[in-house]
C-alpha positions, 0 to 999 in steps of 0.5 A, a space after each residue: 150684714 157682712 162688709 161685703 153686702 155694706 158695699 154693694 149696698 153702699 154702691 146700690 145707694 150710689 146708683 140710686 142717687 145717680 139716677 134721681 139726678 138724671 131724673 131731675 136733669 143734668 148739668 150742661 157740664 157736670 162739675 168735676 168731670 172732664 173727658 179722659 180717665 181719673 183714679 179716684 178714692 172713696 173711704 169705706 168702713 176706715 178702709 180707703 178705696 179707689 176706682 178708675 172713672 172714664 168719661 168718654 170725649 163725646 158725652 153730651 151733659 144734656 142727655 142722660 148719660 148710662 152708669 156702668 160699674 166693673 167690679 173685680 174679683 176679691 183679690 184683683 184691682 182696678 188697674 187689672 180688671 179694666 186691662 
């Protein structure tokens, strides 16, 4: 298995996981994620990796609320495919 189907397996797991909990009900808050856009870091395979998370003003935690992932090109960022 290459390190880039490690990824996108470990994104498919993340998607899994995600949607078992909207399955099983969401919070009224969802703890650590407030309106506005954050940088975050994740750590694959010893290398650090980071992601823009948007959380639009109007989400409604008791609603199931849709994952969407934009991924980039291998040699482009976070900051340039969300531009």
């Amino acid at each position: 298995m290459t390190k880039t189907q490690k990824l996108f397996a470990a994104y498919c797991s993340l998607v899994l996981a995600t949607l078992a909990c909207i399955r099983t009900g969401l919070p009224t808050k969802a703890p650590g994620l407030s309106a506005g856009e954050s940088t975050r870091t994740l750590t694959h395979d010893g290398l650090e990796r980071s992601y823009i998370l948007h959380v639009p003003v109007s989400v409604d935690w008791n609603r199931p609320v849709p994952l969407v992932f934009a991924f980039h090109g291998g040699t482009g960022n976070a900051e340039s495919a969300s531009a």
